[in-house]
N, C-alpha and C positions, 0 to 999 in steps of 0.2 A: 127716631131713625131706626129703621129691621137691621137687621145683620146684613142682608144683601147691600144695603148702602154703606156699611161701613169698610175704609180703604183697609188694604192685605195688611195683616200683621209684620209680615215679610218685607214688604214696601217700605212703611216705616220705621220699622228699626234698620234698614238701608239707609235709608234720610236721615235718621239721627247718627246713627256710626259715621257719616262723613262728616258731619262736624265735628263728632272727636277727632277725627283724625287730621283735619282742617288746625285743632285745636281751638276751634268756634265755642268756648265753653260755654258761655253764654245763649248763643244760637243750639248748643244741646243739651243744655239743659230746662232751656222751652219744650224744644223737641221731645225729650224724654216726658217732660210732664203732660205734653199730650196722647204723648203712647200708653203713661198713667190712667187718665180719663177712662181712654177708649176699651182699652185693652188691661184692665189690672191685675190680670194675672202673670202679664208678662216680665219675667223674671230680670232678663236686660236693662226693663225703664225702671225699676227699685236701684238696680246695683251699680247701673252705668249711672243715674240722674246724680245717686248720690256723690260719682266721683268726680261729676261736672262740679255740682255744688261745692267739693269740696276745692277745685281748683280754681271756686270766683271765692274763695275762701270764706264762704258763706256754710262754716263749719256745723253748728248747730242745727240748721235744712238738712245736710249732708249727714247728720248721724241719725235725724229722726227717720230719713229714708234709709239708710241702712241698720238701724235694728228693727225697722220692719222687713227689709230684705232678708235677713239672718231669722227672725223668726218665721215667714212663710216660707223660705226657701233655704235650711239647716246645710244644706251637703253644698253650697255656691262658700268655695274657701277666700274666693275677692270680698264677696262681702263680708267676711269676718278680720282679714288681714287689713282692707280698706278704715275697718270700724276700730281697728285696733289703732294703726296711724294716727286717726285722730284723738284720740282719746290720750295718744300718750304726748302727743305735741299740746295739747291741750293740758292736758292736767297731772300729767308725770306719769313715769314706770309705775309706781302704787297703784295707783288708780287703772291702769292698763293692764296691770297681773291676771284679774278674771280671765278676760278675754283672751289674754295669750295661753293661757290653762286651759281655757278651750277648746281654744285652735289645735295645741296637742292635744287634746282629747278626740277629739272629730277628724281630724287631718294628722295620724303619725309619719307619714311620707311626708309632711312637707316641713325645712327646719325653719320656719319662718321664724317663731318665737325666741330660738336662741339667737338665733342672729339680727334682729330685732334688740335684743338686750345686749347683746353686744354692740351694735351701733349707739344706743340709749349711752351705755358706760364710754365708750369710747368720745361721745362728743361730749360730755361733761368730766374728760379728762381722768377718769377710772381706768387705766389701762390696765390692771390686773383682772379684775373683774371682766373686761371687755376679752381678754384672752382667754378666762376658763367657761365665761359661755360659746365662745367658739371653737373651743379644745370638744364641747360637748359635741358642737355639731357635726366638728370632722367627727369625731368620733361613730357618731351615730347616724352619718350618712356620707360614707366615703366613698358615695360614687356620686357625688352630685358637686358640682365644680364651684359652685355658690358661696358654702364654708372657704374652701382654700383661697377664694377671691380674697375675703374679706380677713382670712390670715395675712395675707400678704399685705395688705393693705394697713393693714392693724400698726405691721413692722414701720411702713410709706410713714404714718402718723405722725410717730415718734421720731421720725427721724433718722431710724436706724438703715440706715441705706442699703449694706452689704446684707444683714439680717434680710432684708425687704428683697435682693436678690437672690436669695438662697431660698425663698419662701416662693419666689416667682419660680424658681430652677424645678423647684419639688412639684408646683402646678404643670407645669411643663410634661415633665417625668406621666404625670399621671391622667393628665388630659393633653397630647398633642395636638389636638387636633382646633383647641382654646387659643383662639387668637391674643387675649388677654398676657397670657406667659409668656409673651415675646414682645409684645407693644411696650407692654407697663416698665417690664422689665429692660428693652433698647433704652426708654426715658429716663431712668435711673443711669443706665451706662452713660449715658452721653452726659446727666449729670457733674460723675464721678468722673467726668473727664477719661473712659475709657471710649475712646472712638472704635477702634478695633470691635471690643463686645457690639457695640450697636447696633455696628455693622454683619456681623455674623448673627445678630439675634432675626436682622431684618430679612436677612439669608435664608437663616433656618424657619422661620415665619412661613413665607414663600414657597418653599421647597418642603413642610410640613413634618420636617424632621428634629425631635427634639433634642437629640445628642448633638452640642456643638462640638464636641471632639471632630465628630464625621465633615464640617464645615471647610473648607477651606479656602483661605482668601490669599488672594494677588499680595504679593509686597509692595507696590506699588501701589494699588486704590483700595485696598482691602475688599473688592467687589469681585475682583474679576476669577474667573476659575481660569485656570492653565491652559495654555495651549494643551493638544493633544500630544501628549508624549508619554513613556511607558510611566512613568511616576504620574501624572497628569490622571489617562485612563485607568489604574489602579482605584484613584480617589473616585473617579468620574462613575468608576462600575460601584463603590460603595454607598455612592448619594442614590443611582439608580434602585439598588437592593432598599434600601433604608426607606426609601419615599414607594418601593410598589408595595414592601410589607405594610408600609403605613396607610396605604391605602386599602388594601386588600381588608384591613381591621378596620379600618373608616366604612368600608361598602358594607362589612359584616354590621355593622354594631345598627344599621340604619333600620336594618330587620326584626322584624319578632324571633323569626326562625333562624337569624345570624347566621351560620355558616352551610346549616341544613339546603339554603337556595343554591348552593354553590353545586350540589348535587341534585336538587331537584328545577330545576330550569334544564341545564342538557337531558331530563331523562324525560320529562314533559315534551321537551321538543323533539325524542326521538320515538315518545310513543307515538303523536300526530302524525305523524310518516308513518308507522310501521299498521298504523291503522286505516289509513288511507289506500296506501299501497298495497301493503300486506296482506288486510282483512275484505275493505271495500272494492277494490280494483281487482281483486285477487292474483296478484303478481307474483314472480319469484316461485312456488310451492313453498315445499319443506326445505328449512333451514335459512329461508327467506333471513328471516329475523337476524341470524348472525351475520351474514353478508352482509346487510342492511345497516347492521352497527357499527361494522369494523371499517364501511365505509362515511357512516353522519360524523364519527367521534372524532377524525381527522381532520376531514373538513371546517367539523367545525372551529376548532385550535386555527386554523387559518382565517375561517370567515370572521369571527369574534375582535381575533389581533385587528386585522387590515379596518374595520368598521371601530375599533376604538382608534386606532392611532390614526385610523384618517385626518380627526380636529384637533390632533393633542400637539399640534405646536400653536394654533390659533386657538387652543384654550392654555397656552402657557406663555401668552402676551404679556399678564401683569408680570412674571417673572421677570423678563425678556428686557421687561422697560425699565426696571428697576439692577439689572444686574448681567455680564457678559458670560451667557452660561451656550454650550453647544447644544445647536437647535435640534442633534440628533438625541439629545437626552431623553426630551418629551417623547419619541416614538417608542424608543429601547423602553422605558418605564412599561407603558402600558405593553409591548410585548414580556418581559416578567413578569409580568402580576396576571397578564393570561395563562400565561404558561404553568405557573404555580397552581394555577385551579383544574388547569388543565391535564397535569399528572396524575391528580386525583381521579379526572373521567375514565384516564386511559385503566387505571390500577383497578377501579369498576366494572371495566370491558373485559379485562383478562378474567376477575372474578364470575364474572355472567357466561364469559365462553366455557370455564372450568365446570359449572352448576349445568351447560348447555351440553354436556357429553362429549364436549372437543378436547381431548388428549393433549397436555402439552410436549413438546420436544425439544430436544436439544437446537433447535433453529429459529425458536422463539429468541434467542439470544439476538438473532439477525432484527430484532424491531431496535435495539440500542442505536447502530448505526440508521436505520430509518426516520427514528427522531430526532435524532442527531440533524440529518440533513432535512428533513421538516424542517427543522429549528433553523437552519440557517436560511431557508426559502422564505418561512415568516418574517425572520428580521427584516430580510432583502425588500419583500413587497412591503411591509410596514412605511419603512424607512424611506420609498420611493413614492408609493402613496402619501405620505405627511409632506412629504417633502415638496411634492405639486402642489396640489392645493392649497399655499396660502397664497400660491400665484396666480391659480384657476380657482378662485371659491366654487365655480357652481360645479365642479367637477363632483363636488362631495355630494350633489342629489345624486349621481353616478354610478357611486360606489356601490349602494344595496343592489342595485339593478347587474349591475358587475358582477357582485357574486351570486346572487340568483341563477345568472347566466353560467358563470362556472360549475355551480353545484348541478345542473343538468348537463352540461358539458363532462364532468369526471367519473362517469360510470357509477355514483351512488345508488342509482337505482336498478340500475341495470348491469347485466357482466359483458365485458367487451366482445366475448365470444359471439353475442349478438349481430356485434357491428359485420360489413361488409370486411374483406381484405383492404381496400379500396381506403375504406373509411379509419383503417385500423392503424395506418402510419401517421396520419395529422390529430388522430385521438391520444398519440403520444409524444405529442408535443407538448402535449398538457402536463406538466411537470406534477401537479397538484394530482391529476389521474392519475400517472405514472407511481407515484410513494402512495395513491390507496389501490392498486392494484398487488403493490410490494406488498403492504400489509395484508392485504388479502391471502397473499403467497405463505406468507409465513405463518399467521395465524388457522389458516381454513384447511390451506393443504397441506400446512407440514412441511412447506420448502423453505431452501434457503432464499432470501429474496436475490435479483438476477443483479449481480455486480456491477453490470455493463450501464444498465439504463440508472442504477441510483449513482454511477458514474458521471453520468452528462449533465442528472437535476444537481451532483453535488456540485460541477465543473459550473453550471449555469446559474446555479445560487448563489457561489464565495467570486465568479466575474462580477454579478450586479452587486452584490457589498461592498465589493471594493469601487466601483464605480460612484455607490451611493455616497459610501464614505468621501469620495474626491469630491462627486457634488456641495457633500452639504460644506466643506471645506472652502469652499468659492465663492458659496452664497451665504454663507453663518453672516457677513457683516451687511447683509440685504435685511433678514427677517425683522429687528428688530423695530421699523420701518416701515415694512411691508404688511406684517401681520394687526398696525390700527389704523392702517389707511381703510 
């Protein structure tokens, strides 16, 4: 049989992966030995075959395939941790020492081998022993959640309940974002007969915040957060703050360049424009660029907010079903946690106008109140955009096309002076045109922005908050309901 007749490498290890994943072991590890045959340099049918073999516990198949796998292919760390498994369930820690000395030797990022010997001690009732191979691994990899698992777990063992909470509290502290510090740990509470913690642990789980101090629960169900009142919203703005920092660190840590994108995504998106328009179109002339900016960076603080919190009460469903939290929570979240990155852009834009030869003045101070009342137009459209949409889903296809339309609608491209007369009284109705026109005022020409008009966006923004607020007040006992129909 040529090579042309033989089926894709690709194919078939497709075909086999599904019956591991079937858990077909048997049916994969056929598979894999025909991909042997065919293909034997492929890496997948040595390391996978052998770990079918070793789950029809046809042990002895499964190590001869994997120390062939580990000697043709040295840098595959499964097949050495795979070979290790067996060897120690087979024949004891002695007999497994090599190969875990090797595994540190070839793989220092991974702490398999201590914690490997830690579980060894600990099932054969060594608990000291099983504690100072895992004191190694926090030690020597304490950014990796795997050691504090099996700390806490160590304590589970034994018996020692509250130790075993305190161990879960410290994973917690140090991976929020580990489902584990709050499951393992409610299981214990509920144990120890503390209903209360459980309850708060399943809370903070949810709401992704590790400090139960910040938690707080009804006297009644231990579920429910407070009506809205001034002690109520105190609490309610601190789980807000707590869960967008925590997210804000969740969204960084997902990145190579962690916080670096937080600055390079708006300036990627504002060279595209200032290339298009700027360079290609040849618009604006000189000083184009600043005009250009001081109108994307506002915008964008508005378009960002509205396009996140549009789904954030139908993506805060599993909360919802498990606990009576206000359904304005979800929009207010993702409006802080924009905001917060969002300061950064603005403190950017002032630096880039300063490098750009624009003078600052005493009327810059006028951008305080401009974002101020920004701030409370975002919340407002936030809050009324979330707040549709779990009633209208398809509204949210809507929404980008929404503000596409707004962002040519606000004069970012263009200066109003363009416009006709005519055209110049319903171009300020645009409230969002209106505050980048202000900044334009303050920032380009040195004025104070005009009191009058950031009067009507301010009068027009704190009527629909308060409206908003009324709404979500009428319908908070709909959502819960609404949002998994």
């Amino acid at each position: 049989m040529n090579d042309q007749e033989l089926p894709s490498l690709s194919g078939m290890t497709e075909w086999a992966w599904k019956a591991m994943e079937e858990k077909s072991w048997s049916e994969a590890a056929k598979r894999w030995r025909l991909i042997r045959g065919v293909y034997p340099g492929c890496e997948s049918a040595w390391v996978q075959g052998g770990i079918a073999e070793k789950n029809l516990n046809n042990f002895d198949h499964a190590q001869q395939l994997l120390e062939v796998a580990c000697d043709r292919f040295p840098k595959n760390s499964t097949a050495w941790i795979v070979l290790a498994d067996i060897q120690l369930e087979l024949k004891g820690l002695s007999s497994c020492e090599p190969i875990l000395f090797e595994i540190q030797e070839r793989f220092p990022d991974i702490p398999y081998p201590f914690l490997k010997r830690a579980q060894y001690f600990l099932s054969n009732n060594k608990f000291i022993d099983a504690e100072k191979e895992n004191a190694v691994a926090r030690k020597e990899y304490p950014d990796l959640v795997n050691p504090f698992i099996q700390y806490a777990e160590l304590a589970e063992k034994q018996s020692e309940w509250k130790e075993a909470l305190k161990r879960w509290g410290q994973l917690r502290k140090r991976f929020p974002d580990h489902p584990a510090g709050y499951k393992r740990a409610a299981i214990i509470a509920e144990t120890l007969g503390d209903v209360e913690l459980a309850r708060k642990l399943k809370l903070s789980e949810n709401l992704g915040i590790a400090d139960l101090d910040n938690i707080i629960l009804d006297e009644e169900s231990a579920e429910v957060l407070k009506p809205i009142k001034q002690r109520s919203w105190i609490h309610l703005l601190e789980l807000i703050w707590t869960k967008s920092r925590l997210n804000l660190k969740s969204e960084a840590s997902q990145n190579y360049l962690r916080y670096v994108w937080w600055v390079l995504d708006p300036l990627l998106y504002m060279v595209v424009f200032y290339v298009v328009f700027g360079l290609l179109l040849q618009r604006g002339g000189e000083g184009y660029l600043a005009f250009l900016l001081t109108g994307l960076v506002p915008f964008q603080w508005f378009a960002k907010t509205t396009q996140l919190a549009s789904g954030s009460i139908l993506g805060g469903r599993g909360l919802m079903s498990q606990v009576k939290i206000p359904p304005i929570f979800f929009p207010l979240v993702m409006v802080t946690q924009t905001a917060g990155k969002q300061m950064m852009i603005f403190g950017m834009l002032i630096v880039f106008l300063l490098f750009y030869g624009i003078e600052p003045s005493l009327s810059w101070l006028g951008l305080i109140p401009v974002l101020l009342v920004q701030l409370i137009l975002v919340i407002t459209t936030a809050c009324f955009v979330a707040m549709i949409i779990p009633f209208v889903r398809d509204l949210s296809n809507l929404v980008p096309t929404g503000i596409q339309f707004l962002m040519f609608a606000s004069g970012i491209f263009y200066s109003v002076e363009s416009l006709s007369e005519d055209w110049k009284s319903y171009f300020y109705l645009n409230p969002v045109a209106t505050l980048i026109n202000e900044y334009r005022t303050i920032l380009l020409d040195g004025d104070w922005p005009s009191w009058s008009s950031l009067g009507w966006v301010f009068s027009f923004s704190m009527l629909g908050l308060l409206l908003a607020v009324f709404f979500y007040s009428k319908l908070a006992p709909l959502y819960p309901r609404v949002v998994i129909e």
